[in-house]
C-alpha positions as CSV (number, residue, x, y, z in Angstrom):
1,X,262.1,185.3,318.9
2,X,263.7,188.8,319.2
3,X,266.5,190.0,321.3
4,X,266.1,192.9,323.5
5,X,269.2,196.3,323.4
6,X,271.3,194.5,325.9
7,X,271.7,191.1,324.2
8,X,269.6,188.9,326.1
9,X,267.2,186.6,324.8
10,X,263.5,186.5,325.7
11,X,262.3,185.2,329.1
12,X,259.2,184.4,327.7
13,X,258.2,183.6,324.4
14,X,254.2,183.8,323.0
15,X,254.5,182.1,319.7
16,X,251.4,182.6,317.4
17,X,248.9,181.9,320.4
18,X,245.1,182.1,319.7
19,X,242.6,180.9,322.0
20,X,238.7,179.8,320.5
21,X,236.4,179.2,323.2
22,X,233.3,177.0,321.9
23,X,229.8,176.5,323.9
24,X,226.3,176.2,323.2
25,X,226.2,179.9,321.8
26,X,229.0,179.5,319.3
27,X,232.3,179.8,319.0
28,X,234.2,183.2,320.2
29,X,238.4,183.9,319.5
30,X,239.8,185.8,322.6
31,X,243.5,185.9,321.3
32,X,244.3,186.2,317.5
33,X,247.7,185.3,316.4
34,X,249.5,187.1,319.6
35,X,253.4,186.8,319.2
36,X,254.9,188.5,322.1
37,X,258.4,188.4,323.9
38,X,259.2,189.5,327.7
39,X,262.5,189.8,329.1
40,X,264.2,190.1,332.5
41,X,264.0,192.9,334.7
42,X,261.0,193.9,333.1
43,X,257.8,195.7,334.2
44,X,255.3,195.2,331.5
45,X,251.5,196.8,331.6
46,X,248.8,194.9,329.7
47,X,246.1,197.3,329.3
48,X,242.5,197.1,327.2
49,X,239.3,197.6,327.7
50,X,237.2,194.5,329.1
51,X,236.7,191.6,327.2
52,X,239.9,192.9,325.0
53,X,241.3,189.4,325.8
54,X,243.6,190.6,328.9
55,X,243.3,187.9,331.2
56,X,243.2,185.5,328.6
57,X,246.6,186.8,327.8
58,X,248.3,186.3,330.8
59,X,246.1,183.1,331.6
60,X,248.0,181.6,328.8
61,X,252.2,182.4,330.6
62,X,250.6,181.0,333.9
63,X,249.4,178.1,332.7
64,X,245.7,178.6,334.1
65,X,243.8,178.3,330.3
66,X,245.7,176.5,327.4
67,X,245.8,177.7,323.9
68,X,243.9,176.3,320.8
69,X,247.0,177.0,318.7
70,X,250.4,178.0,319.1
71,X,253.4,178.0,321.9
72,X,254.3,179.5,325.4
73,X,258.1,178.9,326.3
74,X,259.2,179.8,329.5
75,X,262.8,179.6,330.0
76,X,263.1,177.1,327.9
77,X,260.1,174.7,328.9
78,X,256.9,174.3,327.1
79,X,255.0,175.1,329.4
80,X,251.5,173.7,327.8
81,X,253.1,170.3,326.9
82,X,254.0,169.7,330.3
83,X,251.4,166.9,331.3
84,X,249.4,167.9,334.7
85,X,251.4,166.6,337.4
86,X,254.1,168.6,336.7
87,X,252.5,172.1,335.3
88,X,251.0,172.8,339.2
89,X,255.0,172.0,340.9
90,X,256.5,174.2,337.9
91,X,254.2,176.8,338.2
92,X,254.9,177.1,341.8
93,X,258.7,177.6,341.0
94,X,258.4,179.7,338.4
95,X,255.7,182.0,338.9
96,X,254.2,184.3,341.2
97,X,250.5,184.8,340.8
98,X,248.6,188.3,342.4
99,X,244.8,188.2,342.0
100,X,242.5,190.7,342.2
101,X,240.9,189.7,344.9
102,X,243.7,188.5,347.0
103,X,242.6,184.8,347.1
104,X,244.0,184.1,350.6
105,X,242.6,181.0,352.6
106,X,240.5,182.7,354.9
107,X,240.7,179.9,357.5
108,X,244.5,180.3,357.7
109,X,246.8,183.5,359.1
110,X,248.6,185.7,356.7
111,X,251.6,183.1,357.9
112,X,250.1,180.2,356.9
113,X,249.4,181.4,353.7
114,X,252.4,182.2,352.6
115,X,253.8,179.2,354.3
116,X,251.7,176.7,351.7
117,X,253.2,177.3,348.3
118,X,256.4,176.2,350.0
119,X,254.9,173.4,351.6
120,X,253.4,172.5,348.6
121,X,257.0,172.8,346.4
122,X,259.3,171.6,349.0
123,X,261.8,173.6,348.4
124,X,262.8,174.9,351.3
125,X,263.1,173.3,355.2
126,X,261.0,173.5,357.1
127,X,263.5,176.1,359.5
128,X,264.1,177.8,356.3
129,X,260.2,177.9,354.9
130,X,259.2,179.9,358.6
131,X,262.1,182.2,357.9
132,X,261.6,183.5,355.0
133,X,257.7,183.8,355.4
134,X,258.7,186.0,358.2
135,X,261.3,187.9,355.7
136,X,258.4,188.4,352.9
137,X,256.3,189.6,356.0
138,X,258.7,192.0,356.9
139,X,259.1,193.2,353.4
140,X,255.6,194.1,352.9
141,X,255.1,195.7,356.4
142,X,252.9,192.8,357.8
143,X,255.3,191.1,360.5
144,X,253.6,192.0,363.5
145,X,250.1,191.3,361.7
146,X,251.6,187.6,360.9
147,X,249.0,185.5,362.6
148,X,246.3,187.2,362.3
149,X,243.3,186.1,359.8
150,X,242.8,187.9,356.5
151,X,239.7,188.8,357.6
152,X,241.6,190.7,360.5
153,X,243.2,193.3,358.5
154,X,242.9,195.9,355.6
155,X,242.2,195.1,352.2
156,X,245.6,196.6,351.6
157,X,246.9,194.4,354.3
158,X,245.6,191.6,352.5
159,X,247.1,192.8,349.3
160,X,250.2,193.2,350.5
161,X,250.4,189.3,351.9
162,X,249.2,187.8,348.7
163,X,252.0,189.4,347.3
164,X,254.2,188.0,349.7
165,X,253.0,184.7,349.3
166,X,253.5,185.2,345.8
167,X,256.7,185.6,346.2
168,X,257.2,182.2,348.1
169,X,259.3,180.4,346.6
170,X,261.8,183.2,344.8
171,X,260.1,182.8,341.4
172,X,261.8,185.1,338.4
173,X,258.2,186.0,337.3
174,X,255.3,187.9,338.9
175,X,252.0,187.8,336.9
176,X,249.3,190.3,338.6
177,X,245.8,190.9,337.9
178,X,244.8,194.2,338.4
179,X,246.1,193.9,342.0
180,X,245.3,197.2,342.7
181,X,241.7,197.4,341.6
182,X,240.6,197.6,344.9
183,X,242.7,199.6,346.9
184,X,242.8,203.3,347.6
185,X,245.2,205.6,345.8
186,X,247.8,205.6,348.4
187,X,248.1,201.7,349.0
188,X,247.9,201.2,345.5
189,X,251.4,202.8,345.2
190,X,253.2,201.6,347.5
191,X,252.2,198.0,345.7
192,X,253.7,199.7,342.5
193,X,256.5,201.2,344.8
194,X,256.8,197.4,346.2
195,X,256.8,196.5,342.2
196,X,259.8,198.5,341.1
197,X,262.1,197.3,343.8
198,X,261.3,193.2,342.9
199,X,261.9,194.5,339.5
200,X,265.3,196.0,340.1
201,X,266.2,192.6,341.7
202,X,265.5,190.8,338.8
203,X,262.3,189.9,338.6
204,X,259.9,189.8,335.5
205,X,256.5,191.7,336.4
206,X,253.5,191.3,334.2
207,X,250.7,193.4,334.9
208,X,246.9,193.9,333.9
209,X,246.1,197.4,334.4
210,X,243.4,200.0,334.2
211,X,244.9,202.5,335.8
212,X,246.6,205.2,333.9
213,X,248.9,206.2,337.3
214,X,251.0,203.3,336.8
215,X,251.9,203.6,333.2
216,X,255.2,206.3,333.8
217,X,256.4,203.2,335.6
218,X,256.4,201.1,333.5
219,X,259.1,199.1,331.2
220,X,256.8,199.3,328.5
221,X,252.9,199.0,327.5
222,X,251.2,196.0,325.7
223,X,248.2,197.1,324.4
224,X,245.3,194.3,323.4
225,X,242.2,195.0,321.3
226,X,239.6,192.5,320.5
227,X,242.0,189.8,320.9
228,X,245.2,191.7,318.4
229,X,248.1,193.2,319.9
230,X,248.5,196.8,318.7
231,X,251.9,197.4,317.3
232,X,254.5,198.5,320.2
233,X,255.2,201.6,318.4
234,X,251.9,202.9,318.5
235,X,251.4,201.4,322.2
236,X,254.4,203.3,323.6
237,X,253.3,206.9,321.7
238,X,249.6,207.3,321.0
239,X,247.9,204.8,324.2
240,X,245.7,207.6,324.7
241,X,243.9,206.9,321.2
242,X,241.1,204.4,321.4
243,X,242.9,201.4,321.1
244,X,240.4,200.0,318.0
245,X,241.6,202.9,315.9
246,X,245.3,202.3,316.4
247,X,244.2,198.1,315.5
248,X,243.4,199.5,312.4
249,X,246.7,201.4,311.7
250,X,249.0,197.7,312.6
251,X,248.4,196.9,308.5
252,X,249.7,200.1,307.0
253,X,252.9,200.3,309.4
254,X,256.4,200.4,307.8
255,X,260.0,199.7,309.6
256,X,262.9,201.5,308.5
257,X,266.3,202.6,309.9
258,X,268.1,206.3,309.5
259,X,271.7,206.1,309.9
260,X,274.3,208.3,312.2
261,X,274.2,212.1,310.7
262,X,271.4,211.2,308.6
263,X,268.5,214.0,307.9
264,X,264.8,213.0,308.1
265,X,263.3,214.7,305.2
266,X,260.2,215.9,306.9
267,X,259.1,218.0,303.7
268,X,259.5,215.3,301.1
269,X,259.4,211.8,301.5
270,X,258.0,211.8,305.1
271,X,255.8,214.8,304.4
272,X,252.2,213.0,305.4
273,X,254.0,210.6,307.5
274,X,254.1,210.0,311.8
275,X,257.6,208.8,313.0
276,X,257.8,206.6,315.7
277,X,260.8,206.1,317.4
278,X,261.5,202.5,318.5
279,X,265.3,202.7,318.9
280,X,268.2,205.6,318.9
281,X,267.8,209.3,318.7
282,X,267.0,212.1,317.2
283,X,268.2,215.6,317.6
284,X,265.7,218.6,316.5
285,X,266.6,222.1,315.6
286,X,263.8,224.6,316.1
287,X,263.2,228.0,317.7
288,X,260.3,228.9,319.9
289,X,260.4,231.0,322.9
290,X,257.5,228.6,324.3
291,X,259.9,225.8,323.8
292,X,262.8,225.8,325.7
293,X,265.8,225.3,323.9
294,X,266.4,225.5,320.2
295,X,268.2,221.6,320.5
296,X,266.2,219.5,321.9
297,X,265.8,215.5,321.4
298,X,263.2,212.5,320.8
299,X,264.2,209.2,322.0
300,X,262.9,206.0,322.0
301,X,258.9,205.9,322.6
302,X,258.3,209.3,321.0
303,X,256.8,210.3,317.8
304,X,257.3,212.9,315.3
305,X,255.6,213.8,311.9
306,X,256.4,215.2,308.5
307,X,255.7,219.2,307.6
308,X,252.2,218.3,306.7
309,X,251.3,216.3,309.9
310,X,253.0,218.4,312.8
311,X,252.2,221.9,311.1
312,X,251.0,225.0,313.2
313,X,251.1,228.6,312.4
314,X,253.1,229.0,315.7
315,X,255.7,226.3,315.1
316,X,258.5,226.8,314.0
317,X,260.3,224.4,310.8
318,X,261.1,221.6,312.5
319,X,264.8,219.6,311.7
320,X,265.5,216.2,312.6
321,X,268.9,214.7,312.5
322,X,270.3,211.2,313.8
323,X,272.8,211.5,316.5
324,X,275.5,208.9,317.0
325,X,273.6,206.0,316.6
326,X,271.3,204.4,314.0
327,X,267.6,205.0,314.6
328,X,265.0,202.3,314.1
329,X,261.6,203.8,313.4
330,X,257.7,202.8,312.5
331,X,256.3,205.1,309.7
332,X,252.3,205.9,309.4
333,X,250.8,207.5,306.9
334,X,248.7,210.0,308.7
335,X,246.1,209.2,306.1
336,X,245.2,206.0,307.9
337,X,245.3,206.8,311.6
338,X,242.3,209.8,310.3
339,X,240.2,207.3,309.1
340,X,240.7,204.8,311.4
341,X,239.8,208.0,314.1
342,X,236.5,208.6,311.5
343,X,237.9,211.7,310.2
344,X,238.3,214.1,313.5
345,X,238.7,217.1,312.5
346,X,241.2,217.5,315.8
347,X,243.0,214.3,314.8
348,X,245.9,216.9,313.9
349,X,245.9,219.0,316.9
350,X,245.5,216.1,319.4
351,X,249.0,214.7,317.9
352,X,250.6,218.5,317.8
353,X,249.7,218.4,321.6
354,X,251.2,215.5,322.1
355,X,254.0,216.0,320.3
356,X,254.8,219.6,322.2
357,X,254.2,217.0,325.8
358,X,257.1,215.0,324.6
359,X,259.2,218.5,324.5
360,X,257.7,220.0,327.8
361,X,256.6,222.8,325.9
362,X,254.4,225.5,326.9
363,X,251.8,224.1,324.9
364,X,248.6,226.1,325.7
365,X,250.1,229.4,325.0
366,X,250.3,228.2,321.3
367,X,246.2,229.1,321.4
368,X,245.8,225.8,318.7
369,X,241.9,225.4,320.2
């Protein structure tokens, strides 16, 4: 278990889960060894390709598939040694689930079916159950459409109720599944829009994505490939890499902290290095008049490499310093992440690019193509 900047411990708690499924074929491992922590007031992506072991991921907090080894602790229960009869009531309590495809009862109005997860927790009256159905109605836009079927509105529409009815019965954690997969570009943000206020409030929001619009909303990024979690500092800098590559780099990864005033010695030790920031900041010195600013700053989330690694003609000597508090960083050799790429011969500019983004420089006037 870690604990997050502000001192709180995790709200949830993967503990060394892998999942084997076994059938006539053979045996196939969907999740290998995952250890993963999420915390309140969170808005966590989980992105991959498919068959990455996504759903199988968040099948495993919700209780829907069980793990062949290891632990899920949600506030404090474990959840997969709860026997039957109680794992259906608890996740009703606990968690809010959003499909892709909305899963509403079609024979019931958008009323109704937000109306059963309370029936079937009984934790409200039944004054009290009608009320706040009409309230999470009203929140999503869909009061006056409230007995109508699904089949009688948008796709948004129905969107929009399943996450109402997920949010029933005031559960701290919201678990979606692509839920906007199918809707146009302008629905699907006000979902995400929807998203940030519950998560403001409070709530925990898990999401599977594929959708690259969402990810500058996000509390942070776990990345999944072929069952692994790739290491968070490489999620949160270099997601645009294909994600086997940066599964290769989690073995050859190094922590280490700089202290206040400190000097990163970009020529020396961390010469053929990347630098990824996980915690604190660092202050640069550097002069370019397609950069603006000579003192500019990389926080948590960014990356920076030694003289050998972030080296251009047209950029200037590059001088990192810790400010006023200690910086917690991942090192790589750039050696690996190359050969884990198959030797790219623009595995170096790609990550100059990149690393002028993080500064809002004018990047194409450098002329690097």
């Amino acid at each position: 278990m870690t604990i997050n900047p502000n001192g709180r411990p995790p709200l949830i708690t993967m503990s060394d889960i892998s999942k084997t499924y076994v059938n006539a074929a053979g045996a196939f491992t969907a999740l290998k060894h995952v250890n993963l922590d999420f915390y309140q007031g969170e808005f966590v992506g989980v992105i991959g390709k498919s068959g990455s072991g996504k759903s199988t991921l968040v099948n495993m907090i919700t209780g829907i598939d069980h793990p062949t080894e290891g632990r899920v602790v949600v506030a404090d229960t474990d959840i997969h040694a709860l026997p039957e009869s109680r794992q259906a009531r608890w996740r009703g309590l606990n968690l809010g689930v959003v499909f892709q495809f909305f899963q509403l009862l079609p024979m019931l109005t958008l009323l109704e079916n937000i109306l059963l997860p309370m029936d079937f927790c009984n934790k409200y009256t039944e004054v009290e159950r009608l009320q706040r159905a009409m309230d999470l109605l009203d929140l999503v836009g869909l009061a006056d459409e409230a007995h109508k079927l699904p089949g009688a509105v948008s796709g948004g529409q129905q969107q929009s109720a399943a996450i109402a009815r997920a949010l029933a019965n005031d559960p701290p954690i919201i678990v979606a599944d692509e839920p906007t997969g199918n809707l146009d570009a302008r629905t699907a943000d006000s979902v995400y829009d929807l998203f940030e206020s519950l998560v403001k409030d409070g709530r925990t929001i898990i999401m599977i994505t594929h959708d690259p619009e969402i990810e500058n909303r996000l509390s942070r990024k776990v990345l999944i490939s072929d069952g692994e979690i790739i290491d968070p500092a490489l999620a949160n800098a270099l997601s645009f890499l294909p994600h086997p590559a940066l599964l290769k780099c989690n073995p050859a990864l190094t922590r280490k902290v700089f202290q206040p005033g400190e000097s990163l010695d970009l020529a020396g030790e961390l010469l053929d290095h990347l630098v990824f920031i996980e915690t604190g900041e660092l202050g640069l010195n550097l002069q370019n008049k397609n950069i603006p600013g000579s003192q500019l700053a990389l926080q948590a989330g960014d990356f920076l490499g030694g003289r050998h690694v972030i080296h251009h003609e047209k950029l200037p000597e590059i001088k990192a310093r810790v400010t006023s508090q200690p910086v917690q960083a991942t090192l790589l050799p750039f050696s690996t992440l190359w050969a884990a790429l198959g030797h790219q011969s623009d595995t170096q500019t790609v990550l100059i690019r990149q690393f002028l983004r993080q500064l809002r420089a004018d990047e194409p006037s450098l002329s690097m193509d």
